[in-house]
N, C-alpha and C positions, 0 to 999 in steps of 0.2 A: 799827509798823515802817515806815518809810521809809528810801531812799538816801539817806547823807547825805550833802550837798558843804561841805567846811570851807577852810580854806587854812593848806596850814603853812608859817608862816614859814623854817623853813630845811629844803629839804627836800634829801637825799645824793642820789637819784636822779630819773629820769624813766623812768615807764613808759608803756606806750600807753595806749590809752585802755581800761579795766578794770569790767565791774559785777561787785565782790567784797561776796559773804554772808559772817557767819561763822556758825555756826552752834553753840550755845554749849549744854554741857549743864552744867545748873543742879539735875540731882534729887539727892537729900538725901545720897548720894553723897557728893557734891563738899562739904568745909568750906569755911566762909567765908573763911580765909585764901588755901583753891586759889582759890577763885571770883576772889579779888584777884588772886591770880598770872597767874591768864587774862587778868582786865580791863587787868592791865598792859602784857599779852605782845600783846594786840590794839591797844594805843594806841602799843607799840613799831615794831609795822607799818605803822601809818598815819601813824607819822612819816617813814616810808623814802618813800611813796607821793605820787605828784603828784596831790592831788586838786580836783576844778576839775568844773565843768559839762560841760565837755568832756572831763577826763580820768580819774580815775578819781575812781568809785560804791561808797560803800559802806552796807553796812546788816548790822543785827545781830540773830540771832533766836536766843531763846534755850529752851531744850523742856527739857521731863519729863516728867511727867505732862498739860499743858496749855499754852496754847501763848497768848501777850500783845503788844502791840504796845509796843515800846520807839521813845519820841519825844524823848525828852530825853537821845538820846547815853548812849556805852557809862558814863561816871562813876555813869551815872544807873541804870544794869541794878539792879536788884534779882535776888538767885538764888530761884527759884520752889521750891526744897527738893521736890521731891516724886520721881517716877517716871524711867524713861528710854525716851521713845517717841522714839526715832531717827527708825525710817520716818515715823510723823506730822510728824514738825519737817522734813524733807526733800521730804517732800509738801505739806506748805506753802508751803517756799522753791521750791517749783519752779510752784506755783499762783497763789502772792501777791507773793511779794518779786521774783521774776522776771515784773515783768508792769511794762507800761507806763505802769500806772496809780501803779505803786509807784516808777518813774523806770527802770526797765529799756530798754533802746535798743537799738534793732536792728542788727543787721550789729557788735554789741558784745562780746566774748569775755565769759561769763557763767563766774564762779570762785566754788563754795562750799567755804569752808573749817569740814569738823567737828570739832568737838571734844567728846571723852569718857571715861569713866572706866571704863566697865563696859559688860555685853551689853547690845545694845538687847532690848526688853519687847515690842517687837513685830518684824514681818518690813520687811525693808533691801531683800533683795538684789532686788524687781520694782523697787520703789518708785523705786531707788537706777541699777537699767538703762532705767527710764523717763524718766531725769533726764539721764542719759548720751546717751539718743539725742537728746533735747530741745537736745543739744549743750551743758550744765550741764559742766564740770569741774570733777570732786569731790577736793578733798583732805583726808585722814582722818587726825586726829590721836589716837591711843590715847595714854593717863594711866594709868601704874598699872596696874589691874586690866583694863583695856578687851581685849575679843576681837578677837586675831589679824584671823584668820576672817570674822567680823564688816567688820573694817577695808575689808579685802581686797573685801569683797563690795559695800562703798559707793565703792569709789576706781575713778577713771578710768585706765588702763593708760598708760604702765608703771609697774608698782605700784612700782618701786625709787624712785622721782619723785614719789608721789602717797601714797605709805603711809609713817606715820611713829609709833613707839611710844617712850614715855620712860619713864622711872621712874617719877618722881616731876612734880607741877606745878612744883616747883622747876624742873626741868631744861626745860619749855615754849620758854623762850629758845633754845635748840638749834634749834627747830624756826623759829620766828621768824627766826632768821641765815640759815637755809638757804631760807626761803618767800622771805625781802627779795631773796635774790640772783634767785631766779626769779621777779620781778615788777620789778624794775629796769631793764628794758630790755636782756637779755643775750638774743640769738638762741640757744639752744640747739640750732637747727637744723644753725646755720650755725660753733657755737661747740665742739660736742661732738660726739662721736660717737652718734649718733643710731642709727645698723644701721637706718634705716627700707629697706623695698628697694626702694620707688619714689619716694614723696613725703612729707617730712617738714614738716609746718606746723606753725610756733612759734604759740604764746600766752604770753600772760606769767608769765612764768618757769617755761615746760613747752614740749611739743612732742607731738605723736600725729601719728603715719603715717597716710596716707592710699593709696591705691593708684590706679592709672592706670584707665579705663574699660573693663567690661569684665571687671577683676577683682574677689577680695573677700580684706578682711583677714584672714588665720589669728588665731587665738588668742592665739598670742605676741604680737600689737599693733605686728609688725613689716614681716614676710613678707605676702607675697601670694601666694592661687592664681588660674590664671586661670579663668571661671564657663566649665564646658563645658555649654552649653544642650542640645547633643547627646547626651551620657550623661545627664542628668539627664531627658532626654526631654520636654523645652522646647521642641518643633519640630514644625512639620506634614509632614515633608517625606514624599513616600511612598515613598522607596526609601533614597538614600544621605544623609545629615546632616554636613557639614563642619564643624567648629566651630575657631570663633576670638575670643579671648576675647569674653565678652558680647555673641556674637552667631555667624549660624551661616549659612551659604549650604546649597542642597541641588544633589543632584545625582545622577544615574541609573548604574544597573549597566549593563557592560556589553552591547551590542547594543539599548539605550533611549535615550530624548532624550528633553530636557528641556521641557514645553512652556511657554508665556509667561508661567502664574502662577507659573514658578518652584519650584513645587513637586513637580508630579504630573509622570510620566513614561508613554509610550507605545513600544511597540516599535519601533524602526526599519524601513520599509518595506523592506527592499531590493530589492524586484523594481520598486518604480516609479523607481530612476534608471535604466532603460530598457537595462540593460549587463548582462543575464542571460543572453542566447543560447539559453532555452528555448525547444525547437522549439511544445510545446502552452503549459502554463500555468507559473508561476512562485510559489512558496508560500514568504512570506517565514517567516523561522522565526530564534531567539535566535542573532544573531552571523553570519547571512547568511541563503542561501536552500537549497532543492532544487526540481528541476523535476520536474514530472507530467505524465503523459499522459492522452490521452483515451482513454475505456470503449474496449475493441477495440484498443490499442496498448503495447507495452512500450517501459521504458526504456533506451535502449542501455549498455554499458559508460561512456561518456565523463560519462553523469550529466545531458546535454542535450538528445541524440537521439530521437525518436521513433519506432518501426514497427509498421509494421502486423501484427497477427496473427493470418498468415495458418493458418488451422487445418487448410484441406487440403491444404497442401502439406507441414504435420505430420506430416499423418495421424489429425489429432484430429478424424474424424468417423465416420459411418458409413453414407452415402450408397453407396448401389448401384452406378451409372453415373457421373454425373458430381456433383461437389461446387464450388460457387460462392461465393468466398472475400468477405466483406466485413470487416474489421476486427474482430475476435475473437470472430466468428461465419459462420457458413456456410450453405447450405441447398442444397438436391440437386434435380437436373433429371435428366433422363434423354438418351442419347444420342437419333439423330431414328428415329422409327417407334416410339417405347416413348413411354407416357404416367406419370407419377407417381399411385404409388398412397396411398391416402388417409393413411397413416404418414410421410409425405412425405419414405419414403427409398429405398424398394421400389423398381421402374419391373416394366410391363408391357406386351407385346409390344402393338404398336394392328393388332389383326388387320379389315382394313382389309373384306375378304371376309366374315367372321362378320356385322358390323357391316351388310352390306347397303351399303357406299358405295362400289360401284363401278357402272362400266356396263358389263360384260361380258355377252354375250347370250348365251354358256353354259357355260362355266367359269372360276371366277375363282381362281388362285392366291396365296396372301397372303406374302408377306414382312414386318416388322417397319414399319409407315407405309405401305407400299405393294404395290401389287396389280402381277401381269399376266393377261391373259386367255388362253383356252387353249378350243379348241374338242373336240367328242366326235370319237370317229371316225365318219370318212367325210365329216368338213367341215376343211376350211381357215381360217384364220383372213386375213380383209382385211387390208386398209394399212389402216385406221383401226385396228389394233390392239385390237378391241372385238367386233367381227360376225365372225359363219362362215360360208362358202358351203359348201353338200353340193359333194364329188368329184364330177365330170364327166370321164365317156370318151365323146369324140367319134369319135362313128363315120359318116361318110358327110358329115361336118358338124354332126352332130345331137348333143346333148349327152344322153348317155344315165347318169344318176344312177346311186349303185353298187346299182344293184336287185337284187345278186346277196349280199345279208347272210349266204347261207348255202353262200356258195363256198367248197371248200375250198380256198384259196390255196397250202398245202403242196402240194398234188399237182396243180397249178395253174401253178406258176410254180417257176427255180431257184431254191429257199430256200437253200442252200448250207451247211445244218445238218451238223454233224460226227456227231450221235447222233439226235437225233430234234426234226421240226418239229411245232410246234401251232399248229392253225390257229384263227383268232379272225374275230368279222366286221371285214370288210375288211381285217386284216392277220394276223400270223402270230408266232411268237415261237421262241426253241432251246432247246431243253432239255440237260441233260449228264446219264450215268446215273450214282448216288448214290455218293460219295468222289471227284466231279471237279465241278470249277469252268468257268460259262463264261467264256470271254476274254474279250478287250476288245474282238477282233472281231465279236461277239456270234454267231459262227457254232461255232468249235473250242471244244474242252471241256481242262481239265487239270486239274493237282492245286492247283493255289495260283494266284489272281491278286491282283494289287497297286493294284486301282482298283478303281473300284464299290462303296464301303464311306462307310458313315456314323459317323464319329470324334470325341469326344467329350473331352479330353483336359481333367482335372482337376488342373491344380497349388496346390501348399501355398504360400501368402503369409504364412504365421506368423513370427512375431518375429526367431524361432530361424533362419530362412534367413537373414536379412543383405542389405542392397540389392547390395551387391556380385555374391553367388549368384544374389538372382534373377535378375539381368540375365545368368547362364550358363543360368539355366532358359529361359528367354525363347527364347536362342539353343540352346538343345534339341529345344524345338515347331520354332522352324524347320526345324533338319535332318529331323525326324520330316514335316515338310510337303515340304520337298525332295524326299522318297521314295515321294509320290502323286502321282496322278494326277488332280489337282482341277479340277474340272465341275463343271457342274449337275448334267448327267447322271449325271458322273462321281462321284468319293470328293468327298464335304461334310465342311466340317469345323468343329467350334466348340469352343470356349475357356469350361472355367471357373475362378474363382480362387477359393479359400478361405481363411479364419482362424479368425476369432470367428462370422463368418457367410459369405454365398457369396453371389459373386455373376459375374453371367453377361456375360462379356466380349464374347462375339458368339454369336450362333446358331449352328446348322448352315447358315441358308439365306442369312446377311449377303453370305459372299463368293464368289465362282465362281473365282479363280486364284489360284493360290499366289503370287504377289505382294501382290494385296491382303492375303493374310492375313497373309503375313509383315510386312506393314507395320504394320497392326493391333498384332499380335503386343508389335511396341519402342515402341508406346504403349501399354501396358497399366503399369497405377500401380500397385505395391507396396501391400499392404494393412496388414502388419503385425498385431500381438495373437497370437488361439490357436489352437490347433491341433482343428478340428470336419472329419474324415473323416468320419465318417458322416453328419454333416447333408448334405457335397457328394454324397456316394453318393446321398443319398434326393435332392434336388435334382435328379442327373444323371438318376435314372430318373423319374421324375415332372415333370420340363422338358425338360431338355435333349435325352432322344429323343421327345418330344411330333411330331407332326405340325406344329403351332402353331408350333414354334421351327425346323422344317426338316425332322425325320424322315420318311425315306420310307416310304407305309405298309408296317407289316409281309406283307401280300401280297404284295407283290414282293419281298420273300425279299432283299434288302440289308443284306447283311452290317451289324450294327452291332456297332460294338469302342468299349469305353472305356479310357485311360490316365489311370491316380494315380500321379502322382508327388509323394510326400512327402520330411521330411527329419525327424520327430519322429512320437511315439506319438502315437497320439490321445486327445482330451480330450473324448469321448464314443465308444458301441457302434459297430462300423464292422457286426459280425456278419450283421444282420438286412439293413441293405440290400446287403450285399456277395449275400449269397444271393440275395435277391429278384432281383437284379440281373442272375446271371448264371442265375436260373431264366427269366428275361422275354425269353431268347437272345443276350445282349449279352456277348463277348467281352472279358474282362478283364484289362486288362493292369496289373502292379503294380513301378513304379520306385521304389526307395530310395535313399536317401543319408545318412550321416552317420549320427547320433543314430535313423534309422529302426529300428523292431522288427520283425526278419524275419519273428516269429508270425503280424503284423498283415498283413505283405504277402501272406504266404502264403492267409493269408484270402480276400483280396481276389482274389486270382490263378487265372484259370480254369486246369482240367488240360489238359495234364499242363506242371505246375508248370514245367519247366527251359525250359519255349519262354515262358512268360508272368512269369517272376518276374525282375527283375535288382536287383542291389544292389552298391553302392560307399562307400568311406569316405571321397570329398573327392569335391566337386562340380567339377572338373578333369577327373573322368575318366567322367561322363555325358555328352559327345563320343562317347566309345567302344560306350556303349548304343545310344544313335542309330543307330550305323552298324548294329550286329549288329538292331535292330528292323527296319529295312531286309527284314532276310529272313523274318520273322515275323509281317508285318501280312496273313496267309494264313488266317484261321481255320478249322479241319478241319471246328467246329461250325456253320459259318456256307455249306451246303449248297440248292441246290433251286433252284426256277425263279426265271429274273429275267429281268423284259423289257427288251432292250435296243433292237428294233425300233422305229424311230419312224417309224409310215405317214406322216408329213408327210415325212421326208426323199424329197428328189428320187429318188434309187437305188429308195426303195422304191414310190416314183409309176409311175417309166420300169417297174420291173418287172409293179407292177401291171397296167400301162395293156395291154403288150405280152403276158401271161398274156390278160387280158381279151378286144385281137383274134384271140388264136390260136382261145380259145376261140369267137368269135362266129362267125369262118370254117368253124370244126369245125360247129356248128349250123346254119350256112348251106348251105353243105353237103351236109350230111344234108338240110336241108328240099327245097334243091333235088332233089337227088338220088328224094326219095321224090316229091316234086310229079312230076317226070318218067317216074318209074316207071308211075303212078296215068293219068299219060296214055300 
């Protein structure tokens, strides 16, 4: 087999330049007279053809069974009679006859034309798409008997152009008139209606679609789809895949960027383009930000702000005295003269006396951090506030010490007792006889006085009162302070508040005048939570009349009275200390309001009930208790001696001094008198 180049004398047309096969089947099939009809129908072609070194190639191979080199021109084919191996004869011409060796040229449109009678014996349709891609255009001519199918599976698209079946070899020339027209140099691209839908490239005497970059041919050999890289999952991209034909850019979801390799995406920062207006930090988060605060602060409504949270001004603790707010935490200190106890919420009085830290040289009185000194009787206390000097009565100039300890000074001096005087060393004191009170002159006696009593007054800080109430409870202890007569000496008075637990607003001994205490009084903080009566009961009697926090001792017979004023039941026993309470001689007085349970006040409430009990159903009209307590803070059980004498006061110096020279005159006297007698 070789291309052969001939020259024909008269040739009808010009084609381009062409390497045309034919590819000739020869098994036993085919008679010798068809075999003729082909060798004709092939020299009829190449007389239509311009053949030349330069212009068209041709060469002739012919199969069945076995496959031979034809050198002496188609006159010269012998028909090989035997088999029909199509794919071997087509795998040849694409191995051997298509090859440069055999005069095949490059950038040359390569056309095999088969021809057949019957099914090939072996398999086409690889062999036959291997040849197609090799860029071969196969034209398939069926004889007679030869398969559709077959055909079809060796021909290059579109098979209306490329596929062609006859009857008979006779009728062969059919095919030859319709090949001459499509190797003659007619553009079919340009001449006919192609349907290609992008690009139609002519070869000689055919045409096949090709399509734009990017895309790929459908089936029909006409149409294009475009290649989405992006479905087909062709791409690195890590988020979103664009695709555009045969090829695909990427790109990020929402609230991401895209970073340099184009591929990979990262969240957008939004807090570092610097326009967030977060007071603390800034948390960028899909599609913008929110702002956070620091430990100990919340967020305000606007979503930017920051505050502090302050937890005692909540009420979210549970410190004693005072609570020290630092950002969403707190810690508890005590007012001054009270020290923190080791639960570091407690406070305890700094009894400054007990403790040994003062310098008093012989009585030291303890208030809450601080002391004062106080001398025995029959000494005065100096200006340095510390030392005592013994009483001196100067007589003649001489300072005579009170060497009379066992003077009776009632019958001595005007005591001005209204029932009866008692005398004591160096002073003296009144008594009143039993169902009468002494005054406040400390001389006259009656039935009721309105001073000299130590007051203890327990209000409810529970939930249940409401800030609004308390601040009328507030202004209730006042007018109840209004209607004493507050001293040292005098009526002491202290503050407790309860809820969940109880704590102690001032002592008995904090304040000396009903100012200070009312002032006190409208800084007292709301506690809030539950309602614990009987804790403050056991509290009041085991603190609050302590000596330690102010009580005077029980010796001196000082009326002590307590008032509870509630506005709920309690949420433990009141029973046990309510009794204790008023067995220990302490006057009880029991206020209600609202939701109060009269059983419970009743409880509480010393006899006879209608002077010690009140109750009301709005906190408006405990103004009105006030005033009628006013006449009731008299206790009938709160009886017996109280000293009210103070040998230091001047009055009771001048009388002394002046008892003393009647008396020394009186002995003088007599001494004279008997001295004179004796002589």
């Amino acid at each position: 087999y070789h291309l052969l180049v001939t020259v024909c004398p008269e040739q009808k047309c010009k084609s381009g330049p062409v390497d045309l096969v034919f590819l000739i089947d020869s098994s036993r099939s085919v008679r010798p007279h068809e075999f003729e009809t082909m060798r004709k129908f092939m020299i009829d072609i190449l007389n239509t053809l311009d053949i030349g070194l330069n212009a068209t190639r041709v060469g002739v191979v012919q199969y069945s069974s076995q496959l031979e080199n034809m050198v002496k021109g188609i006159n010269q084919i012998i028909p090989l009679a035997q088999g029909t191996m199509t794919g071997l004869a087509i795998k040849y011409v694409m191995n051997e006859a298509f090859t440069a060796e055999a005069g095949d040229r490059p950038k040359v449109p390569n056309v095999a034309v088969i021809v057949t009678d019957g099914r090939p014996q072996d398999r086409v349709a690889e062999v036959a798409a291997e040849a197609r891609e090799k860029g071969i255009e196969i034209y398939a001519v069926g004889v007679a008997r030869a398969d559709m199918t077959s055909l079809r599976a060796m021909a290059s698209p579109p098979f209306e152009d490329h596929v062609f079946l006859v009857e008979s070899f006779d009728l062969i020339h059919q095919f030859g008139l319709q090949f001459q027209d499509k190797l003659c140099g007619v553009d079919l691209c340009l001449e006919s209606d192609h349907s290609c839908e992008h690009i139609c490239e002519s070869s000689p005497g055919s045409y096949h679609c090709l399509c734009l970059p990017g895309y790929t041919l459908n089936d029909d050999g006409k149409t294009c789809a475009a290649i989405d890289l992006c479905a087909e999952g062709k791409h690195d991209c890590e988020q979103i895949c664009i695709s555009s034909p045969g090829s695909f850019t990427c790109d990020c979801s929402k609230g991401y960027k895209l970073h340099d390799d184009k591929k990979t995406c990262s969240m957008i920062d939004y807090c570092s383009f610097g326009n967030h207006s977060c007071d603390h930090e800034c948390v960028s988060v899909l599609n913008g930000y929110h702002c956070r605060c620091n430990e100990g602060y919340r967020l305000l409504d606007d979503g930017k702000t920051c505050q502090a949270i302050d937890l005692c001004a909540e009420g979210k603790h549970d410190c004693e005295q005072i609570c020290v707010s630092t950002p969403g935490v707190f810690t508890c200190d005590c007012n001054e003269g009270y020290t923190l106890n080791e639960d570091k919420k407690t406070c305890t009085p700094i009894d400054l006396c007990a403790e040994g830290k003062h310098d008093c040289e012989q009585i030291c009185i303890s208030a809450p951090g601080v002391f004062t000194c106080d001398c025995n009787k029959g000494f005065e206390l100096n200006k340095d506030k510390k030392t005592c000097t013994m009483f001196c009565l100067y007589v003649r100039h001489t300072c005579l010490p009170t060497v009379f300890p066992d003077m009776d000074l009632c019958n001595t001096v005007e005591h001005g007792c209204e029932h009866q005087c008692v005398s004591t060393p160096g002073s003296y004191y009144c008594i009143c006889p039993e169902g009468q009170l002494l005054q406040e002159d400390g001389k006259s006696c009656g039935t009721c006085k309105s001073a000299n009593i130590d007051l203890v007054l327990l209000i409810d800080g529970s939930k249940s009162v409401r800030p609004q109430n308390f601040e009328l409870v507030k202004k209730f202890v006042n007018q109840v302070v209004d209607s004493l007569d507050v001293s040292a000496h005098g009526t002491r008075v202290g503050l407790v508040q309860y809820s969940s637990r109880v704590r102690t607003e001032f002592p008995l001994n904090m304040y000396h005048t009903a100012d200070e205490i009312k002032a006190a009084v409208m800084k007292v903080e709301y506690m809030e939570k539950g309602t614990m009566t009987g804790l403050a009961l056991k509290h009041m009697l085991e603190n609050s009349f302590s000596e330690a926090e102010g009580a005077r001792p029980s010796g001196r017979n000082i009326p002590r009275v307590g008032l509870v004023f509630t506005d709920g039941r309690s949420q433990d026993d009141i029973t046990e200390y309510a009794k204790k309470a008023k067995e220990a001689g302490i006057t009880m007085y029991a206020v209600g309001v609202g939701k109060a349970v009269e059983d419970e006040l009743r409880v509480i409430a010393s006899e006879p009930l209608e002077k010690h009990f009140y109750y009301t159903t709005d906190f408006t009209a405990i103004s009105t208790i006030a005033e009628n307590l006013k006449l009731n803070v008299c206790p009938e059980e709160s009886q017996g001696e109280i000293e009210v004498k103070d040998p230091c006061a001047c009055e009771s110096l001048v009388e002394f001094q002046q008892a003393t020279m009647s008396s020394l005159e009186q002995i003088t006297q007599k001494h004279i008198l008997y001295k004179q007698t004796v002589v």
